[in-house]
N, C-alpha and C positions, 0 to 999 in steps of 0.2 A: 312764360318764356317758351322757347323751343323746346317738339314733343319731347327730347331726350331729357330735360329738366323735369316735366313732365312727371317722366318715367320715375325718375330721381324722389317725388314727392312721395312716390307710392312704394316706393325701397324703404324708404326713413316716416314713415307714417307715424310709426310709434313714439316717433320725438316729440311730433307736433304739427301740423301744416303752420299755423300762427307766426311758431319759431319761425321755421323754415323762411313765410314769405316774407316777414321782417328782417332777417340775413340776407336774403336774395337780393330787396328793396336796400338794403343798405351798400351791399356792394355794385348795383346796378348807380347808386348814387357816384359811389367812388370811378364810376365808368365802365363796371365789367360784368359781361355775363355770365351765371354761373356754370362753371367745368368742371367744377369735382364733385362727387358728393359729400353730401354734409354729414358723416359719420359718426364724428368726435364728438360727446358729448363733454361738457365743462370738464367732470372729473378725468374724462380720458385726453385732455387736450394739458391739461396739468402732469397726466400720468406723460405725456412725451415729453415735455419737458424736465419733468422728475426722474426719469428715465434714460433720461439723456446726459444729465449730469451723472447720473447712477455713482453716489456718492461713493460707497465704498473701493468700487471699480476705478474709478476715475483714478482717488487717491492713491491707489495701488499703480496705476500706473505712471504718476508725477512724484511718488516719494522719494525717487531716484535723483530729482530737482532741489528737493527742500533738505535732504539730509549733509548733502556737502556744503551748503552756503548758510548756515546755522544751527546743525543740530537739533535736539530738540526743541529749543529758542524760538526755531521758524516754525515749528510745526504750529505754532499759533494763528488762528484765521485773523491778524491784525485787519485786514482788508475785507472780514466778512459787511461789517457794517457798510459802508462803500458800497461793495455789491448790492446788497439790499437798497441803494439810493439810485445806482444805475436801472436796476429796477423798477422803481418806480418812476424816474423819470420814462422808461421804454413802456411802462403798461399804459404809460396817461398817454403815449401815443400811439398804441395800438389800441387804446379804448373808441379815439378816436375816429380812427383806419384804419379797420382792420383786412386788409388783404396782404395776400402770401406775399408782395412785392415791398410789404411795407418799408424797411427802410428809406430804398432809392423811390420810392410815391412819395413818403413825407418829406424828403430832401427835395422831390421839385414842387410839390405842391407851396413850400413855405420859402423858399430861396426867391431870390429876386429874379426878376425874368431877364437879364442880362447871364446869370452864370448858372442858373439851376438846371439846363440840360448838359453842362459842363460836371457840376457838381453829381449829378443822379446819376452819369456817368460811372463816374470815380468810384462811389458809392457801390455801385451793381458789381465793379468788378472785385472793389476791397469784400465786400461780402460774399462774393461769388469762391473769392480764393480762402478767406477763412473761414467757410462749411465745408469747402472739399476739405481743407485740412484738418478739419476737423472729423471728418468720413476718416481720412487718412492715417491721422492721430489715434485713433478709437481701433481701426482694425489692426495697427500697426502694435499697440498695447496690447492686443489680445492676444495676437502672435506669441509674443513676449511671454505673456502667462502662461498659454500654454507650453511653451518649449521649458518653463520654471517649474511646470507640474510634472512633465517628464525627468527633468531632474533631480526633482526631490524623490520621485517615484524609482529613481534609480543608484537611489543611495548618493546621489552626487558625481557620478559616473557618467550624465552625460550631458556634455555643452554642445548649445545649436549653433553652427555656422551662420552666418551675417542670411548665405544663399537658403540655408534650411529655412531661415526665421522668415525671407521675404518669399519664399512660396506658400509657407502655412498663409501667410499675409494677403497670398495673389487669392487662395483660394477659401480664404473667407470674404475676400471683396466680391468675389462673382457669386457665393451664397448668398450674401447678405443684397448683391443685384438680382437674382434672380426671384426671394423673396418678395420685396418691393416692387418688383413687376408685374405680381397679382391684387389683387382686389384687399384694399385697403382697410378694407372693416375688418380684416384678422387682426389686424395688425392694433386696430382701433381698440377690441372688445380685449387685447390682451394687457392693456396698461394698468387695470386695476391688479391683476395679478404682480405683473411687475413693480407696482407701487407698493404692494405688501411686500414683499419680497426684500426687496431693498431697506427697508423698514427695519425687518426682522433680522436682514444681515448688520446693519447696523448697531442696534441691541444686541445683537451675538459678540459684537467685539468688544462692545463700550463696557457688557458687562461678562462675560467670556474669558480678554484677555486678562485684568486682572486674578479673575480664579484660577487659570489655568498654568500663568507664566512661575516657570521655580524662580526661589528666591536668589539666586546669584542674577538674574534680567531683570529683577526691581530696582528701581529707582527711588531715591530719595525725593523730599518735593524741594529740595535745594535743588537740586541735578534739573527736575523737570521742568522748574520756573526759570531756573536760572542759566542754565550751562550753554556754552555757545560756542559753534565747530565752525570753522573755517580751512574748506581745502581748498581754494584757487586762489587766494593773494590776493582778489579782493579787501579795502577796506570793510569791517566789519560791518557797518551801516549797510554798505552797497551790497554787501555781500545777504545782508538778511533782505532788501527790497528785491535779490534776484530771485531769493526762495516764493517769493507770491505769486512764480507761476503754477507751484501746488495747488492754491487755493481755485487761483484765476481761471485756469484750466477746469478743476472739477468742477465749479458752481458758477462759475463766472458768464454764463450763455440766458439767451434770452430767446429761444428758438420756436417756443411757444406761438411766438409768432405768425412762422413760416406754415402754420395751419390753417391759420387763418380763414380760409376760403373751404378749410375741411369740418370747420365747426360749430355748433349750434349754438346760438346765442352770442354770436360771436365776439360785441361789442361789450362784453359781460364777461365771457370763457376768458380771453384772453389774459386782459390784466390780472385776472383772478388769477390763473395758472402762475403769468411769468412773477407774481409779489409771494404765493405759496410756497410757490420753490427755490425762489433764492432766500427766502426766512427759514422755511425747514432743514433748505439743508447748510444753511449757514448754522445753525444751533444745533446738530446732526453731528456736523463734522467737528462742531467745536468738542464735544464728548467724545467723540474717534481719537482725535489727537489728544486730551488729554489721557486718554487708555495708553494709548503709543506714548508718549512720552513719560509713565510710568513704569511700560513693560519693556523697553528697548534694550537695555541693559546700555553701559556707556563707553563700546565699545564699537562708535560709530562708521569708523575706518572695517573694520572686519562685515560688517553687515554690509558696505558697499563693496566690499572685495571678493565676499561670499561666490562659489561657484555656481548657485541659481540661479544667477544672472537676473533677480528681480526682487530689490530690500525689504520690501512688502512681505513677501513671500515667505523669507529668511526670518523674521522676526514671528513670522505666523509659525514657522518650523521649529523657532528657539522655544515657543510661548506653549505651542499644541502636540509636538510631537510630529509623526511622519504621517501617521491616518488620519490625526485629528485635524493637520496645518493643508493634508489633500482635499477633504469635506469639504473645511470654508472654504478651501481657493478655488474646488472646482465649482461651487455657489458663485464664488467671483468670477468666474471665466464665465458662468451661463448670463451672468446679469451685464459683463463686458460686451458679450456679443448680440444682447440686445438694444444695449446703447448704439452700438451698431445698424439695426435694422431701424430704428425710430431717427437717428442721426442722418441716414440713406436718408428716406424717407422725406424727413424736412430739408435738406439740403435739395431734393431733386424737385420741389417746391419751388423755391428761390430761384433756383436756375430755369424752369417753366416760366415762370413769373418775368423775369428779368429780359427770357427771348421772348416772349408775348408781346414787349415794348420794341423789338428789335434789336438791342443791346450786346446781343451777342453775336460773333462770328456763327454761321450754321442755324441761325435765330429759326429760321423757317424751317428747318429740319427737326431743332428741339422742342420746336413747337406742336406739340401731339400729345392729345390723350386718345390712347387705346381706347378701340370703342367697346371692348368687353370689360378691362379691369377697371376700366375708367382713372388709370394711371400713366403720368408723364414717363414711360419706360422709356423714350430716347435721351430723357436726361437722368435716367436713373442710371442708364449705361456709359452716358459721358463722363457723369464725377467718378463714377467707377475707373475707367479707363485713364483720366489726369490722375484721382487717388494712385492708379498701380506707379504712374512716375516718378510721384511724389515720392512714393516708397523705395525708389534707386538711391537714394539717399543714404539711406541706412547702410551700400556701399563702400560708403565715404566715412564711416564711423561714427560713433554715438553719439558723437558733438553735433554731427552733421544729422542725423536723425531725429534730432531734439529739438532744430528748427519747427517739424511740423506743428510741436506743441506750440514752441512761442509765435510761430502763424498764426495760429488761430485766434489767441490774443489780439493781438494786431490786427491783425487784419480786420478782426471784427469791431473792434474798440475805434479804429477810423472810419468804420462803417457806421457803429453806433454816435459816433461823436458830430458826425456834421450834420443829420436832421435835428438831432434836441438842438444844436447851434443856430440852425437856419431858422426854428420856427420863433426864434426872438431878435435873430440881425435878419431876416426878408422884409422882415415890415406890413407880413399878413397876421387875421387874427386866425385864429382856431378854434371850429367849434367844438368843444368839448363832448366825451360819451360820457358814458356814466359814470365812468371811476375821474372822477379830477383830484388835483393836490389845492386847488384850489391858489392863495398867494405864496402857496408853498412852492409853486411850478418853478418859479425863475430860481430862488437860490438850490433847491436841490439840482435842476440842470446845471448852473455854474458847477456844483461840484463834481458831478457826473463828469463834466464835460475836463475839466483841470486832470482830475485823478486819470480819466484812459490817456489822455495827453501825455500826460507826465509817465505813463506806462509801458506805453507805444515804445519812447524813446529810450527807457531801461533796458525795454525787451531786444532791442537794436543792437547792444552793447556785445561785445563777445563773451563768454562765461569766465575768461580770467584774462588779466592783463599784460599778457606775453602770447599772443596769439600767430600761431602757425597755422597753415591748411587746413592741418585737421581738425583745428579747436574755434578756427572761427566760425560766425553767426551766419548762418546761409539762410536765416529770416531775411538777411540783407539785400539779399541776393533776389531769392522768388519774391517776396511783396515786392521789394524797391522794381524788376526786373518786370513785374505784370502791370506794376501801376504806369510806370516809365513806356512800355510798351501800346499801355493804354489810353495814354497821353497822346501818342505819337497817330495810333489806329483814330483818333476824336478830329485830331486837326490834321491829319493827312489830305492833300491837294488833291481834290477834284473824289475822290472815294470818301474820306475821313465823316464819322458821323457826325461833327460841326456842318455838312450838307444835307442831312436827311435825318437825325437822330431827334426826335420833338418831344422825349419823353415818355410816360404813360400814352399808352394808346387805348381807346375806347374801343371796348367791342362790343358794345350794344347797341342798337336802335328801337324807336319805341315799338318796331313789331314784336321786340322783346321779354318786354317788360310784362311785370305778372302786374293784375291792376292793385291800383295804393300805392305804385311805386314809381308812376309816370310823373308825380308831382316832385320827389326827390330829383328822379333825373331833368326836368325840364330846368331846376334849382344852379342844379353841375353847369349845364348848357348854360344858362345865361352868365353864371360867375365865370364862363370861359372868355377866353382874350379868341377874335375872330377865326386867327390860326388854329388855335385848339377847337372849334368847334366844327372845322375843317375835318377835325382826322376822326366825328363821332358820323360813325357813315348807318 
């Protein structure tokens, strides 16, 4: 390839050149040449996505979700197993294709060629809008904690204003941009650490909070199995299906992914990563919440009323004490805001990926990698910049700030949901990588595909059923509001990209191509329709 790639072979030597030109060749097949370096090795490309969930962190920040519309009840991962199936249907298609653009790539490569630049579309921008908020969500939770560890740290004495909490917020998003905007291997060599970490935080609570919590916050196992809280008037049913944005939110991602193009072995790393990490930490959290649901005491109403403004927190405080509930939480604050950096990070992937095809408004402008970090920092500072909007939110009150969480859901679960759709109604086949399900592929996608369906439109719902202003679902609003808009931007007369938008764009030619790999690409080339071998210049 070009000397810069070159260059790239002799930075990552220690991996492998073998690896290397086999990744290269594989993504040179998918049409693209390589731009980043291949830094991530298998276990650090697991560690972003296990990091990203950062189980405990997460749940600390969605418990806020699961405690009024269930009690301890909900705190059950009923939807872990699910997860684990979305899962595997998204590894067997990133085993496949593995590039950073994957979703909107497998949505046009396998949709029919009347609507797949319509649908890849859709795709780019549903995915585009649930990683920002998921950027959004992560640093917006982190805020949170820490304004909770000031106030446990001050006897209870002090509550953060809406304006306090969205400045700590501005100004871990430009940290967490300005990180990302250097050279990617720190970030890379730091996931094993953060993998232990998160680990060892989780054994700290599973086995921690039972020894530690006095016995007036024990729970009976009637209480823990059984007891079920309802404060929004919700039917109870609905009421426990609204708690699964706990789970959905902390483990529910598959972003593993969005690395794709940063990792070695890539057709191998990936599924590995995204089936690791929704199984660990689906059985991870299943022992978190059984801890929590026997040390909560059943006094569900007081834990959300608590002046720490964070129930996580408040139960850490009833269970540990003041020093011992600040220790764990500032562990959970450090491992929050590294969800954060790895969250940055793959979402500013996506968003590269996505203007690469031209998909984006500013496409040519996001389109850059720095020539020394060899990082996309013009879109490291865009989702930065939508992230700080999305955060005015939190203006409008907690109802209204909770949308970014059920964003992210959403938004990604329509992003998830129409490539595994498309590669059984386009009518093409797919060659499989190494990981297959083999005839398991179709029914585990059927259910993949039902369960985010049926999720999407839960998440749509408002949290209780007399809704005002302030208590309605502003999911409604931004998804419905960017897809609608993106609609509009697709078929617009005479501009709209129904005139110029063609999907994936190739940016290779065979003066590219490392040799072994001219035989894949000539493969792509001829399975192209005439148009598409137009835009391989």
């Amino acid at each position: 390839m070009l000397e810069e790639n070159d260059t790239r072979e002799g930075d990552n030597a220690s991996i492998g050149p073998a690896i290397l030109s086999n990744d290269e060749a594989l993504l040179a097949r998918l049409g693209y040449k390589q731009e980043f370096r291949r830094n991530f090795r298998p276990i650090e490309v697991f560690g972003v996505g296990f990091s990203i969930i950062g189980l405990v962190p997460s749940l600390a920040s969605t418990f806020v979700y699961a405690l009024p519309n269930g009690g301890a009840a909900a705190l059950w991962t009923a939807c872990a197993v699910l997860l684990v199936i979305i899962g595997l249907a998204m590894a067997e298609l990133g085993s496949a294709a593995p590039t950073s653009g994957g979703l909107y790539y497998w949505t046009f490569m396998f949709s029919s060629p009347k609507w797949r630049c319509f649908l890849a579309w859709i795709v780019g921008y549903s995915n585009s809008v649930g990683n920002i908020a998921s950027v959004a969500s992560v640093d917006w939770g982190c805020a949170v904690q820490i304004m909770a560890a000031a106030s446990i740290g001050s006897d209870l004495s002090f509550t953060a204003t809406t304006g306090q909490t969205y400045g700590l917020f501005m100004a871990l998003l430009i940290c967490h941009g300005t990180i990302c905007s250097f050279d990617p291997k720190i970030i890379a060599r730091l996931q094993t650490p953060y993998i232990v970490a998160n680990v060892l935080l989780c054994f700290a609570l599973i086995i921690g909070l039972p020894a530690a919590t006095p016995k007036e916050f024990m729970n009976t196992a009637s209480y823990a199995f059984g007891d079920f809280e309802n404060f929004y008037g919700w039917p109870n049913g609905y009421a426990f299906i609204l708690s699964f944005l706990y789970p959905l939110w902390s483990i529910g991602n598959t972003h593993s992914t969005l690395n794709s193009e940063e990792a070695t072995n890539a057709n191998v790393a990936i599924p590995f990563a995204i089936i690791l990490a929704a199984t660990s930490s689906s059985i991870l959290g299943w022992g978190i919440n059984v801890a929590i649901a026997f040390c909560m005491g059943t006094d569900v109403g007081a834990i959300l009323d608590s002046p720490v403004g964070q129930p996580m927190a408040t139960l850490l405080l009833n269970s540990f004490g003041k020093k011992g509930a600040l220790a764990l939480w500032s562990l959970i604050i450090v491992l929050q805001f590294a969800i954060g950096t790895s969250m940055l990070t793959a979402c500013s992937r996506q968003i590269f990926a996505f203007s690469r095809d031209g998909g984006l408004p500013f496409s040519r402008w996001l389109y850059f990698v720095h020539p020394r970090s060899h990082t996309p920092v013009h879109c490291v500072w865009a989702v930065v910049f939508i992230s700080l909007l999305l955060g005015l939110l939190g203006f409008a009150g907690n109802v209204a700030i909770g949308a970014i969480f059920s964003l992210v859901v959403t938004g990604q679960y329509i992003a998830y949901s129409i490539p595994i759709s498309a590669r059984y109604l386009g009518g093409k086949k797919i060659k499989p990588g190494p990981f297959s399900l083999g005839k398991l592929s179709l029914p585990v996608a059927v259910v993949a595909v039902v369960w985010m369906i049926f999720m999407v439109v839960v998440f749509l719902f408002p949290t209780a059923p007399s809704t005002t202003a302030q208590d309605m679902n502003y999911t409604v609003v931004v998804l419905g509001g960017t897809l609608f808009l993106a609609t509009v931007y697709f078929y617009f007369p005479v501009y709209g990209g129904v005139h110029w938008f063609t999907g994936p764009v190739s940016t290779i030619d065979k003066h590219d191509l490392r040799p072994g790999s001219e035989s894949e690409y000539t493969e792509k080339k001829e399975n192209m329709s005439d148009e598409e071998s137009k835009r391989v210049a």
